[in-house]
N, C-alpha and C positions, 0 to 999 in steps of 0.2 A: 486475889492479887491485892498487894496493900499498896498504897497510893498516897502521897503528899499533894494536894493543890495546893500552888499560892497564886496570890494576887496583890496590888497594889493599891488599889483602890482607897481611901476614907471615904468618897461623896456617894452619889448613886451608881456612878460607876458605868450605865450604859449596856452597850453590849458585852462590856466582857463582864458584866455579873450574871445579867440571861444568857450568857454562855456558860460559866462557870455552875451555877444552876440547876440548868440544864442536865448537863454530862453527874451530876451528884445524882438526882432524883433519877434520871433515867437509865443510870449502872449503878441505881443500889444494890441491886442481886449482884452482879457483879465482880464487885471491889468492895474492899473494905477502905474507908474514904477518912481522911484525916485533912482540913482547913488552917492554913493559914493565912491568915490575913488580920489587915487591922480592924481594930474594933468601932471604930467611927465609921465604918463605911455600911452600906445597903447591902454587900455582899454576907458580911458578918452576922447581920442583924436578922435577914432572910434566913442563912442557913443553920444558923443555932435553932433554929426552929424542923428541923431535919432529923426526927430519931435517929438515925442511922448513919451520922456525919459527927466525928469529932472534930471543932471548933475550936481554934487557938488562934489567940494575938499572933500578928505578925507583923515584923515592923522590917521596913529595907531601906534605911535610912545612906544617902550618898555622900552627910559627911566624915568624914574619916573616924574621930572620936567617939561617934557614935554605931558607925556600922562596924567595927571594930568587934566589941562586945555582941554585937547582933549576929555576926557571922559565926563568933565561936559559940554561942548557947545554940545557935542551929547544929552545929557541927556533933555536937554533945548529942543532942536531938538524935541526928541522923544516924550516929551511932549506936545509939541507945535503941531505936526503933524499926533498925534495919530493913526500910521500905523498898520496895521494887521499883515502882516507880518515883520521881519528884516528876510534877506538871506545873508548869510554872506559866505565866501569862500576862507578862510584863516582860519590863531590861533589869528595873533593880532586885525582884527578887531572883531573878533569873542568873544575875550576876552574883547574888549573898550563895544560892544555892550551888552555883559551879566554887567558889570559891571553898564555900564548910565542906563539900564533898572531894576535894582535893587530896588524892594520898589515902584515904578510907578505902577499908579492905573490903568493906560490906554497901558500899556506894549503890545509892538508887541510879538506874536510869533514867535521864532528865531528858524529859518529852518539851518543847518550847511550843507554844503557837501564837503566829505571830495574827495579831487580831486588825493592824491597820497598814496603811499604805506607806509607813516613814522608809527611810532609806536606812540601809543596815551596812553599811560600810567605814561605819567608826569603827577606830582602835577596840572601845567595848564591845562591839558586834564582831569584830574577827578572833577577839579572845573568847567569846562567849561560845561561839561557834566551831575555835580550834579544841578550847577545853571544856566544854560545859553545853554540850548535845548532843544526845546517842540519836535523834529525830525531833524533824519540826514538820509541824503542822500549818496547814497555809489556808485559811478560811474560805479561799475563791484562787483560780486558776492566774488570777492576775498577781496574786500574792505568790504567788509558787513561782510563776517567774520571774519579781524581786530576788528568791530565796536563790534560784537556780543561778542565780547571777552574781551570787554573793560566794562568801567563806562557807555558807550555811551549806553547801552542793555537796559537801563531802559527807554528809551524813543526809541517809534516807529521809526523802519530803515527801509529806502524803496530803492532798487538798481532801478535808472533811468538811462538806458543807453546813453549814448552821441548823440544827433538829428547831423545826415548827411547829408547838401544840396545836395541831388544826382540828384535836377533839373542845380545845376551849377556844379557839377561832371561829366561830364557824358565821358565814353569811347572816345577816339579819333580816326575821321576816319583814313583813309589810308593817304590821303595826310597831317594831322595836324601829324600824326605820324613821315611822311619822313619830315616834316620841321623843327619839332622838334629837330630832331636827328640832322639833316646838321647845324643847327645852335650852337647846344654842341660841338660837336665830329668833322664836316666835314663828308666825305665821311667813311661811314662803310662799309667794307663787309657784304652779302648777308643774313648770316649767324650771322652776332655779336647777341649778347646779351646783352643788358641794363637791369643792375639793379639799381631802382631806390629808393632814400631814400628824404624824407620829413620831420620827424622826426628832423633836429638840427645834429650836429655836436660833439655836448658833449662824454664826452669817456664813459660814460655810456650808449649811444646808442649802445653799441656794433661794429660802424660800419666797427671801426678796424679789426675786426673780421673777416669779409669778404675778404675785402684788404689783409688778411692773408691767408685765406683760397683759395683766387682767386692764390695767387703765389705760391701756392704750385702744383697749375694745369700742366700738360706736357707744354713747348710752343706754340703747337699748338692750344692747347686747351684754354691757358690762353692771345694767339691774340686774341681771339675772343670775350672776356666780356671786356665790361664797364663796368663802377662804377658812380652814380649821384647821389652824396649826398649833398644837398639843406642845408644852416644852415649857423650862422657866420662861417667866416673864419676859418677854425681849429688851434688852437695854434702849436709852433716852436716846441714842444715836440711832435706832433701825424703827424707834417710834418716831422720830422724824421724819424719817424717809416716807412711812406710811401716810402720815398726815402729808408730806411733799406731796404726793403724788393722789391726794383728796381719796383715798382708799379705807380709810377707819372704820366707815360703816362697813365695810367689806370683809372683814377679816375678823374673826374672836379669833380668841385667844384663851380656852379653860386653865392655862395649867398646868403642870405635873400632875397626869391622873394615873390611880391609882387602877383604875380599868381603861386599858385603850381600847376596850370593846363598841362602849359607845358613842365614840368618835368618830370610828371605822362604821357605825350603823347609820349616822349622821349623812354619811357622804357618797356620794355617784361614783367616786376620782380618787385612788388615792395618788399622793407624789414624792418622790424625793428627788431632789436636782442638787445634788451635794456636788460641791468642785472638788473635792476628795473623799473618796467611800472603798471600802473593804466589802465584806458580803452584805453589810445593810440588813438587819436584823426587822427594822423600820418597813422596808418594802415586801420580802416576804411575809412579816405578818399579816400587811395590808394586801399582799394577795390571797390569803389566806381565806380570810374574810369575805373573798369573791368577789373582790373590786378591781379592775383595770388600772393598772396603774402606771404612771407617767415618771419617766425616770431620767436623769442625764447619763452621758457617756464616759462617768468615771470608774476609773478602778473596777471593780468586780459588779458593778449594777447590772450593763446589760450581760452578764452570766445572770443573771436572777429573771429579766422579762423580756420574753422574743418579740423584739418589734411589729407589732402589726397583730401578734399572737395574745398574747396578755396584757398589753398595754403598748407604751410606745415610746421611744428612746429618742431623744433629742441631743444636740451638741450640748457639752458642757457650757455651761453659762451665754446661751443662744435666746436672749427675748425675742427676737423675729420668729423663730424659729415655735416660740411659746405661743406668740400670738397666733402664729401660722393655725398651728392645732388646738387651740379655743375658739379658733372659729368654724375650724369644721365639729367638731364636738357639739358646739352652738346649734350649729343647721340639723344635727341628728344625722352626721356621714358614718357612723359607727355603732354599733353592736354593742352598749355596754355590759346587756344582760350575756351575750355568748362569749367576748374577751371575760368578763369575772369569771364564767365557768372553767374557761381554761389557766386562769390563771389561780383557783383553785385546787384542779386538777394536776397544774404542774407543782406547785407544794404539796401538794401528798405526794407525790412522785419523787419529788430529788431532793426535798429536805423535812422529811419527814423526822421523829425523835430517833424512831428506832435504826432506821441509817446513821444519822448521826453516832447513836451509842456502837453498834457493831465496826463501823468503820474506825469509832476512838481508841474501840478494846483493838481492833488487828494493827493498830500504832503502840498501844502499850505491850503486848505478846512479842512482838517484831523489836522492839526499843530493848525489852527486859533479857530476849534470847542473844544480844548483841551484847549486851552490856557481860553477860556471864559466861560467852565465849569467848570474850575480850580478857575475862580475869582468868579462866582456865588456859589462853595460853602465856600472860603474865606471867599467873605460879609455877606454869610447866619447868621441869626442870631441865636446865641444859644438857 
């Protein structure tokens, strides 16, 4: 099957590059895979490094003079290269690509997946959806029912859950643990607790939240937690609030790392408490890893960890509710070693790569047999 992905991306890009990624390396047998996207971005840069992926500039530019020119050398493209599928993973290239494929005799089938929780009932989302989706993909069951609510209902929606390497995840022994730790923190008490975050630094992760919730603890209790939230550097506004709330000893901060391995071996906890989340690419890995992890009740999160089961679900942006469970956590009322195992166990189970790749191929088979029953009764003759 030959395939177009695009993507919009220049910067790192997030989950939709380790999703994009992803679906390349784990259906190279497959598909025959063609990229585009722009070249400044982390997506580009990773998969030029891909034998088996050809790699093109792609630009989806919104204003007019410019996307212009951009739609018809795609158009040129698509007819030139007669692909099956287009997969697209954005609005603007998703809109260039419904547009150049317009009226073409040889038109791929344009697979959409929608990767966050926006609202899809603009004018560009009910055009995208009346003319430019044979099927969309919805990353979590929360998402699928945005979709079902939308223009998007009229063409087939399939939830594929995000594929987690959990042969390069895997828990850390004892010793990757202690080095981990001495290398953040230095020397911890016997007792501390790391919680650890992967997820980005943005003030909609929530992480603030924590850092809040952790300084409301006695002293005793709140000597004993770290905080390791992984991400750019936090802006002067949320180092404020840090230093507000006398937490700075409390909290590193490494960085954009390059391995979230060993941040995830650093820590007892992993968390994410985002006040708006999709499948969360962040918390699955960090279950991955064999950590418990603590989650808010946005968007598709508690789909990823059964409360009580692998970690534990709190109200969106609920400090009481924080504090409440840092202090049983504190007393030792939990399991951390048998919650990691399950919440291990349940990534291998439901978001493994290879689900993810079989589930993405029965969306493109299903998209490409629609698209060219659609043109055989087009051509039919009256």
């Amino acid at each position: 099957m030959k395939v177009l992905i695009t993507d919009i991306h220049h910067g790192n890009g997030g989950g939709h590059v380790t999703y994009v990624l992803s679906l390349l390396r784990e259906m190279a047998g497959r598909c025959q895979f063609t990229l585009a996207a722009p070249e400044t971005g982390r997506l580009f840069r990773e998969a030029s490094r891909l034998s088996h992926v050809r790699v093109l500039p792609g630009l989806y530019t919104s204003r007019v003079f410019s996307a212009i020119p951009e739609i018809r050398n795609l158009r040129r493209f698509l007819k030139t290269e007669r692909f099956d599928i287009a997969h697209c993973n954005g609005g603007a290239d998703h809109r260039h690509v419904m547009l150049a494929s317009l009226g073409l005799r040889e038109a791929p089938a344009i697979v959409w997946t929608k990767h966050n929780t926006n609202k899809v009932d603009s004018f560009g989302h009910r055009m995208r959806a009346r003319f430019g989706t044979q099927s969309a993909i919805a990353v979590c069951e929360f998402v699928e029912q945005q979709l079902q609510q939308s223009g998007y209902a009229r063409a087939p929606i399939a939830v594929v859950r995000n594929g987690i390497d959990t042969t390069y995840l895997q828990p850390a022994s004892a010793t990757q643990r202690q080095e981990a730790r001495q290398a953040f923190f230095g020397d911890l008490p016997d007792n501390a607790l790391v919680f650890g975050s992967i997820g980005g630094t943005d003030l909609n992760k929530g992480w603030l939240l924590l850092v809040e919730a952790v300084s409301l603890l006695p002293p005793e209790l709140r000597s004993r937690v770290r905080l390791l939230v992984a991400g750019d550097p936090p802006n002067q506004d949320m180092m404020a609030r840090v230093r507000e709330l006398n937490m700075q000893d409390s909290v590193h901060f490494p960085g954009l790392v390059a391995d979230v391995r060993r941040v995830l071996a650093a820590s007892d906890v992993g968390f994410v408490l985002s006040y708006r989340e999709a499948a969360s690419y962040a918390s699955c890995e960090t279950m991955a890893a064999g950590l418990p992890t603590l989650v808010s009740a946005a968007g598709g999160l508690p789909e990823n960890v059964r409360d009580g089961q692998d970690g534990w679900v709190v109200p969106v942006g609920d400090v009481p509710a924080l504090h409440a469970y840092l202090q049983q956590l504190l007393a030792g009322r939990f399991c951390l070693e048998t919650l990691g195992r399950n919440a291990r166990s349940r990534v291998e189970q439901e978001f493994s790569l290879s689900k993810f790749a079989a589930d993405t191929e029965i969306v493109y088979r299903r998209a490409r047999a629609y698209r060219q029953g659609h043109r055989r009764v087009v051509s039919a003759p009256l």
